[in-house]
C-alpha positions in Angstrom: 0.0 0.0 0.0 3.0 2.4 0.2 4.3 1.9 -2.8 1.0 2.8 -4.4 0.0 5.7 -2.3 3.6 7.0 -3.8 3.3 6.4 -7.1 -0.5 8.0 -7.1 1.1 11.5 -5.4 4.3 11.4 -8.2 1.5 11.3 -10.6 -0.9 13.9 -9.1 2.1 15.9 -9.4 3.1 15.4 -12.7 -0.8 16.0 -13.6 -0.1 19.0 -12.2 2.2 20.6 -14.0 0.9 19.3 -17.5 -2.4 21.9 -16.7 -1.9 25.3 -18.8 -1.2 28.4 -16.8 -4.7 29.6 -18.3 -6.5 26.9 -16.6 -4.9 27.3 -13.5 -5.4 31.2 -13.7 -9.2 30.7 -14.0 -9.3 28.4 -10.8 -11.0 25.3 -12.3 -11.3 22.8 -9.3 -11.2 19.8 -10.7 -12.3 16.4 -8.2 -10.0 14.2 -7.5 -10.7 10.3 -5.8 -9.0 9.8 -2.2 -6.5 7.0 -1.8 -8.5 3.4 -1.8 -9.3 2.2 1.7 -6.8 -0.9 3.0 -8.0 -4.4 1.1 -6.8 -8.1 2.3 -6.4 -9.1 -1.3 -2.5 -9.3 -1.9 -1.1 -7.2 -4.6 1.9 -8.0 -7.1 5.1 -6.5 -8.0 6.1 -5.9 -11.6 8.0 -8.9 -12.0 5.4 -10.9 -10.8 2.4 -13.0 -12.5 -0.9 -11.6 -11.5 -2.8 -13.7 -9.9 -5.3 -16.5 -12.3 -8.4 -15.2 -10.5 -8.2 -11.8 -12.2 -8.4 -13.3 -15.8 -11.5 -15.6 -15.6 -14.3 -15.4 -17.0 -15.4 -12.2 -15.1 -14.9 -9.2 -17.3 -16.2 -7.0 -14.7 -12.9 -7.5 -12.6 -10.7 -6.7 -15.5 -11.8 -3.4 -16.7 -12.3 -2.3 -12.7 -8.8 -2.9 -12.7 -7.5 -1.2 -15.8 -9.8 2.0 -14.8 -7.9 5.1 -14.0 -7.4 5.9 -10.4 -8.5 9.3 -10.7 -11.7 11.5 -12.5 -10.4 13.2 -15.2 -10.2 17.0 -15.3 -13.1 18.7 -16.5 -14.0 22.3 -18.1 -16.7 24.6 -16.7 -19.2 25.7 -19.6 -19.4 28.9 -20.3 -23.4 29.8 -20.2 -25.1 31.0 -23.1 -27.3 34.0 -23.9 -31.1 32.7 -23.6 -33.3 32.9 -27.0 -35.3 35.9 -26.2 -37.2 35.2 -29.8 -40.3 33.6 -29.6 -43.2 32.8 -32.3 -45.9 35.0 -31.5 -49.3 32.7 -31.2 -52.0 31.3 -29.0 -52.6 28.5 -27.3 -53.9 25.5 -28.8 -57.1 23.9 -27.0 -57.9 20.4 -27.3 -61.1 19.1 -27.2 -61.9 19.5 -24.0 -61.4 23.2 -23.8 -57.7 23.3 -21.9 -54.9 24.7 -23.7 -51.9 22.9 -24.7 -48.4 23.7 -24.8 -48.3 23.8 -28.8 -48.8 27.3 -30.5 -51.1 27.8 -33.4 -49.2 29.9 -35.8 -51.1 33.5 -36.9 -50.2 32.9 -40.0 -49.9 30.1 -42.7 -48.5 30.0 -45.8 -48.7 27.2 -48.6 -45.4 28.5 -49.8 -43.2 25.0 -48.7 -46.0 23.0 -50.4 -46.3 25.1 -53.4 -42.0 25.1 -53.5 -42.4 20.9 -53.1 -44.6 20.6 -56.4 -43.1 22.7 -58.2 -39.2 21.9 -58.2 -40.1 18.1 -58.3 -41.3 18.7 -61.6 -38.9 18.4 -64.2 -36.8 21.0 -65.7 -37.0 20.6 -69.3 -40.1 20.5 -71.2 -39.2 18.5 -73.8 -39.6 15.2 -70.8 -43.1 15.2 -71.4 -42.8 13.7 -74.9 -41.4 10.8 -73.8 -43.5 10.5 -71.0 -46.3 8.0 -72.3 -48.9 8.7 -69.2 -48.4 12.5 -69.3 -51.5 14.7 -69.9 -49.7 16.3 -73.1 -48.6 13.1 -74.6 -52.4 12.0 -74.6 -53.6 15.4 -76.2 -51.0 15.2 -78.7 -51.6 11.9 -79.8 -55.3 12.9 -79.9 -54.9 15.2 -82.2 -52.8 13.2 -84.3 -55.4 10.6 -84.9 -58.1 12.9 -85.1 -56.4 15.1 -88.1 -55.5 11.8 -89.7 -59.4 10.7 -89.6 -60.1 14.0 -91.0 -57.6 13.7 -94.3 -59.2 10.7 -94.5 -62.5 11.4 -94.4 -62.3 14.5 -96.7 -60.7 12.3 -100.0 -64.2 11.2 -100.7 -65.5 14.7 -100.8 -62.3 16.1 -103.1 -62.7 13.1 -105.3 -66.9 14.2 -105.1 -66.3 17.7 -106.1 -64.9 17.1 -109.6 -68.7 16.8 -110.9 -70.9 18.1 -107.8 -72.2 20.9 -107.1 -71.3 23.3 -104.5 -74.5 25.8 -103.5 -75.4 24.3 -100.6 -75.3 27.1 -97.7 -74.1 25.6 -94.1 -73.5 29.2 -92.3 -74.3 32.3 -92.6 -73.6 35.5 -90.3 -73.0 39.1 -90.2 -70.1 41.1 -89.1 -69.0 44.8 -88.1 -66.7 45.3 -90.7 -66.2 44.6 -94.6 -64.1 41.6 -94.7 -61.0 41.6 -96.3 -59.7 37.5 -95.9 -61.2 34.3 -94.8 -59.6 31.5 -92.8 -61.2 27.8 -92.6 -58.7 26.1 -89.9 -57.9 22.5 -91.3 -58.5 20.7 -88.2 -60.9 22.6 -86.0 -64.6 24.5 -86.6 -63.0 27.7 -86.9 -64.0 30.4 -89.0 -62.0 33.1 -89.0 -63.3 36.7 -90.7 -60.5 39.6 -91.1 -61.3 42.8 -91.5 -59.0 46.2 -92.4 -61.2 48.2 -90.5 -60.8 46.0 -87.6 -57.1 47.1 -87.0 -58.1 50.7 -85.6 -54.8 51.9 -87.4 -55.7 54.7 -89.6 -53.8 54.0 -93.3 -53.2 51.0 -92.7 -55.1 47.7 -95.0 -55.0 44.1 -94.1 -54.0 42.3 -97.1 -53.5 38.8 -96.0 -53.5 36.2 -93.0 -52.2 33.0 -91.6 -52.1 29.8 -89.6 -48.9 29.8 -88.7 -49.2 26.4 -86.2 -52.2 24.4 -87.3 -52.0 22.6 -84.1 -51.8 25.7 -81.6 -54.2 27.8 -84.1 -52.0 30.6 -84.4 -53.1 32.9 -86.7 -51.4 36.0 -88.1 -52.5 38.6 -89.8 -50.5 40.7 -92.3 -50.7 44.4 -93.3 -49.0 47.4 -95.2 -49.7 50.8 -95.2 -49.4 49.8 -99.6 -51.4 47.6 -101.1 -50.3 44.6 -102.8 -48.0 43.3 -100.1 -48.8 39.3 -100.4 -47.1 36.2 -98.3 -47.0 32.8 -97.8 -45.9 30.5 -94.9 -43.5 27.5 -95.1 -44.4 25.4 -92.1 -41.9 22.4 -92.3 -39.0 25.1 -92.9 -40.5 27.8 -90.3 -40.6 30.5 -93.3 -42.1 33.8 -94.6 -41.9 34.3 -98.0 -43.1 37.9 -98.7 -43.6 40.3 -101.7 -45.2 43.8 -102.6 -44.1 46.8 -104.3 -40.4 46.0 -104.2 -38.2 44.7 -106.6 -37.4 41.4 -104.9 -39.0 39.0 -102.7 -37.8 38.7 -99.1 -37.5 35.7 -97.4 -37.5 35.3 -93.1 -36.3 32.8 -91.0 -38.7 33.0 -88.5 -36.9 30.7 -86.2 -34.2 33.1 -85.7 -35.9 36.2 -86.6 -33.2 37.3 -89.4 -33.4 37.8 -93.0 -32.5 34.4 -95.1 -32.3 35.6 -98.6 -33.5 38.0 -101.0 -35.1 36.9 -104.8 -35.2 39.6 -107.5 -38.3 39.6 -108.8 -37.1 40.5 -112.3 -40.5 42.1 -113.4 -38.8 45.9 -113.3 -41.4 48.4 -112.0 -44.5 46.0 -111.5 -45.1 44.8 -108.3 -46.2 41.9 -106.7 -50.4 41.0 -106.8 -50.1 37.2 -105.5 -48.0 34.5 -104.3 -48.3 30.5 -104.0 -45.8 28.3 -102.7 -46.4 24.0 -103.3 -46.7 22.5 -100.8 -45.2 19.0 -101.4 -41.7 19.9 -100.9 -40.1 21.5 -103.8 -39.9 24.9 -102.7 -41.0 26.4 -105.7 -43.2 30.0 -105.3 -45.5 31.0 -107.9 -45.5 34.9 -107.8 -48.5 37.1 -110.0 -47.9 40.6 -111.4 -50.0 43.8 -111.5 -48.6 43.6 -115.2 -50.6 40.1 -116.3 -47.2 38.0 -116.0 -47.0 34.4 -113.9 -43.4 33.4 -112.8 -41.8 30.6 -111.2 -38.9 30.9 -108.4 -36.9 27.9 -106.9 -36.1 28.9 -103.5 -33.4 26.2 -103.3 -31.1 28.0 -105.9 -28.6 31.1 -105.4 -31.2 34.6 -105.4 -30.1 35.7 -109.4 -30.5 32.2 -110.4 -33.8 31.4 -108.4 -36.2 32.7 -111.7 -37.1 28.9 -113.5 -39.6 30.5 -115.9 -42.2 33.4 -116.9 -45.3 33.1 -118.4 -47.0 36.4 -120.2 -51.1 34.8 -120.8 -52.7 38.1 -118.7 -53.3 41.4 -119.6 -54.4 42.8 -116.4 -53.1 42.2 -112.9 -53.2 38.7 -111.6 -55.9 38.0 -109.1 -54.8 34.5 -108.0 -52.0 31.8 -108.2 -52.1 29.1 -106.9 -49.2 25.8 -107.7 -49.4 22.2 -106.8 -47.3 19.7 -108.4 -46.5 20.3 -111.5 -49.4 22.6 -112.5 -50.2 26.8 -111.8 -53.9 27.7 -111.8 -54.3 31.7 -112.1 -56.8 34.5 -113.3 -56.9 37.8 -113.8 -59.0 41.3 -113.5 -60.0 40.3 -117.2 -62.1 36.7 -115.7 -59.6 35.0 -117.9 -58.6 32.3 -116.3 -55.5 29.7 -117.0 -54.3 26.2 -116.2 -50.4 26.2 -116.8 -48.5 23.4 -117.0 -45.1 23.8 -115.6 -43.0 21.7 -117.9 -44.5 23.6 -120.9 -43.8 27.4 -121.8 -48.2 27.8 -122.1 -50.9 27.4 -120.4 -52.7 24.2 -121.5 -56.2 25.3 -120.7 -58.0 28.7 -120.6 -61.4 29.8 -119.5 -63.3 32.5 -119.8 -65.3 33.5 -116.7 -66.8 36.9 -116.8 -65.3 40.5 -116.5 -64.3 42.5 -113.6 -63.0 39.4 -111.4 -62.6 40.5 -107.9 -61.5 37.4 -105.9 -60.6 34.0 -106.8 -59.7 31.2 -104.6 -58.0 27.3 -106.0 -58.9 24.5 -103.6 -55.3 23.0 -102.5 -55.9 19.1 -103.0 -59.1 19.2 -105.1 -59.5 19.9 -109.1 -62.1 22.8 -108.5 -61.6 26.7 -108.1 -64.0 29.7 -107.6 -64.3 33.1 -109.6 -66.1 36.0 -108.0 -67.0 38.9 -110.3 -69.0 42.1 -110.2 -71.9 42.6 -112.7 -73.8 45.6 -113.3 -77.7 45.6 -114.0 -79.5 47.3 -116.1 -81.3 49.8 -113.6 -77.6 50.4 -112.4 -77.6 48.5 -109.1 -74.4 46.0 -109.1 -74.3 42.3 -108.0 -71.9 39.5 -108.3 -71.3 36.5 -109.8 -70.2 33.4 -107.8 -68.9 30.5 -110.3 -67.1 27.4 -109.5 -65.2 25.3 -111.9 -63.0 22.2 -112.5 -59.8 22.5 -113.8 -61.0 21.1 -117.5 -63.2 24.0 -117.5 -66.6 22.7 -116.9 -69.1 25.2 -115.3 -70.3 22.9 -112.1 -72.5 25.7 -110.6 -73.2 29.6 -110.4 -75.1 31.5 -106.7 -76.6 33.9 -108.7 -78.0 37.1 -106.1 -81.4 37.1 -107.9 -82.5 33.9 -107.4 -86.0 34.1 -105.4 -85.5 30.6 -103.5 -82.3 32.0 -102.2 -82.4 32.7 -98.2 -79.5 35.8 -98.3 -79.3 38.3 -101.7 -75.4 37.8 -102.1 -74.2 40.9 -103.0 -70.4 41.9 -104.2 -68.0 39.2 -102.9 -64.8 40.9 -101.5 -62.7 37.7 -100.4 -63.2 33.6 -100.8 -61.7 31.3 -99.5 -61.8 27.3 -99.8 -60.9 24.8 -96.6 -57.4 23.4 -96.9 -58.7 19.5 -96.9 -62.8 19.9 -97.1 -64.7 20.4 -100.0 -66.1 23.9 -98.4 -66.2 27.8 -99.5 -66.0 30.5 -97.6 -67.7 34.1 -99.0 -67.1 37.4 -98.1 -69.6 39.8 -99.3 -69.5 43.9 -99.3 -72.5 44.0 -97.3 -71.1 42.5 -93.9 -72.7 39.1 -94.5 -70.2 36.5 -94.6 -71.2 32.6 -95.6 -70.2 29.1 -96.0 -70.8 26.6 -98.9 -70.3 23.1 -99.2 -72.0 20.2 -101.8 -75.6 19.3 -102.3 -76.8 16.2 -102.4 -76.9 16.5 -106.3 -74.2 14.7 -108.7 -73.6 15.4 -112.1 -74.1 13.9 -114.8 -71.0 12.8 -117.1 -73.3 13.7 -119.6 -73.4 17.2 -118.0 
């Protein structure tokens, strides 16, 4: 016992003198255990074996022997400032009417929520595309099949229209201004009436308008503050092709928003009237003159070398053009009206309509177009003349204005317009009475 009573003082001293100054500055007591009371178990030198007891199976022994003779030192906390912020609130009552220790807030917020649904959305848009169970992946595929069914469904009718007649009136309405273009939309039972008073810019006319996405119904309109400015829309290349009084025809990406190319026009002084572009994917524009000329452009080729060919059958400015495949349908002021073929330096058919044509509209995937023409009576009132032909001239019908059995008088037509797959006409009349035709029940005759 006096060996180990020394031994425990040399190391209290030792202890001691390891404690920084600082420590000992700031008077941290630290506890220390007393010297162990006298025992009758013998203890063992260095060189000795410990005794066989220690080492059983009792683990308790061991580590109460291999324990530290003393507590180690310890530091005094410093205490902290109290939290003298507190959320502002009332008590919460239970059921029974006492009030708990939880605080109802005085004011809630669906912020976190709102923050949780909308950053676990994803970033990119384009994800929903691929995502077959997503709300716009149904509506797109929707409309897919539903424009298909309607291509479909409408061959019939363009194959029909070749000998039937089309006087059969399916709407009629009246709007507040004179309209100046029609739209049918392809896919939806939309009827769109455009109007240069409509605008409210003073010296400014509406010459033409748009679908620029069929599927989101975009429409754009198009005006000058000169007449004659005439475009067309590319959809698969994102396009505007336009043309007026200039001496070239101006081409727009619209996907970046820059100029692409400039066509001269060639035709000196004269301006543009009319412009058709084929839609089947060879880029070639038909273009009509105020001077009676029809010529060709291939977009494809350098701008001097983009004229293919010009064709001189008008004398008076060019109403209409319209080009699919290989053929160019067009009529002028005169009611002459001609089927070109492009591979050919003339036209292949011409028809004779009546004089002063106003308006003229080409269905785009059926043989059949429309002339509208102002006629004078004979007590000095005016009318007009709505005709509709095939493209091997045959007459198929005429909505004359005095015809008794008619519902509406149809007075002069200002615009026409036929729907892009359906065999249906659209009329614009001078007197704020706008209409829709489509075939009767009645089918010519080959005979007729």
């Amino acid at each position: 016992p006096n060996c180990l009573v020394c031994l425990f003082f040399v190391f209290c001293s030792q202890a001691k003198e390891s404690v920084p100054k600082e420590v000992s500055d700031t008077k941290i007591s630290a506890s220390l255990s007393l010297p162990p009371s006298p025992s009758n178990r013998s203890g063992f030198l260095a060189a000795e074996s410990p005794p066989t007891s220690l080492f059983g199976n009792s683990t308790l022994d061991l580590n109460r022997l291999s324990s530290p003779r003393y507590t180690p030192l310890t530091f005094r906390t410093r205490n902290t400032v109290p939290n003298t912020i507190t959320e502002d609130g009332t008590l919460a009552e239970d059921s029974t009417g006492n009030s708990s220790s939880q605080r109802c807030p005085l004011v809630s917020t669906e912020f976190v929520a709102w923050s949780t649904r909308y950053f676990s959305q994803p970033v990119m848009s384009r994800c929903d595309v691929v995502d077959v169970e997503s709300k716009p992946y149904y509506q797109r595929e929707y409309r897919y099949l539903r424009n298909a069914q309607i291509r479909r469904d409408a061959r019939e009718e363009q194959r029909r229209a070749y000998v039937s007649r089309l006087d059969h009136q399916v709407f009629s309405s009246r709007t507040n201004y004179v309209p100046t273009a029609l739209l049918l939309h392809p896919y939806e039972p939309h009827f769109i009436v455009a109007a240069k008073d409509g605008l409210r810019s003073p010296g400014v006319l509406l010459t033409d308008t748009s679908f620029v996405n069929k599927s989101l119904s975009t429409v754009s309109p198009f005006s000058s503050s000169k007449a004659g400015l005439s475009v067309c829309w590319d959809q698969p290349s994102q396009k505007l092709l336009v043309g007026g009084d200039a001496r070239h025809i101006r081409i727009w990406d619209a996907g970046t928003e820059l100029k692409a190319q400039d066509i001269p026009t060639g035709a000196g002084p004269c301006s543009v009237s009319c412009m058709s572009l084929d839609n089947n994917g060879s880029q070639e524009l038909a273009v009509g003159f105020t001077d009676g000329s029809v010529r060709k452009y291939d977009t494809r080729l350098p701008p001097h070398d983009a004229k293919v060919n010009t064709w001189r059958e008008h004398t008076q400015r060019v109403v209409n053009v319209h080009i699919k495949s290989n053929q160019i349908i067009c009529g002028s002021e005169s009611g002459e009206v001609r089927v070109i073929d492009t591979k050919t330096s003339s036209a292949s058919l011409a028809v004779s309509t009546s004089q002063n044509m106003t308006t003229m509209a080409v269905h785009p995937n059926s043989n059949i177009f429309a002339c509208g023409s102002m006629c004078r009576h004979s007590n000095g009132t005016t009318f007009s003349n709505l005709m509709v032909y095939n493209t091997n001239g045959i007459l198929l019908n005429t909505i004359k204005p005095h015809d008794w059995l008619m519902s509406t008088r149809l007075s002069p037509v200002t615009c026409m317009s036929f729907h892009k797959y359906n065999v249906l006409l659209a009329v614009g009349c001078i007197d704020l009475n706008v209409a829709v035709y489509s075939m009767s029940d009645y089918i010519m005759t080959a005979k007729r």
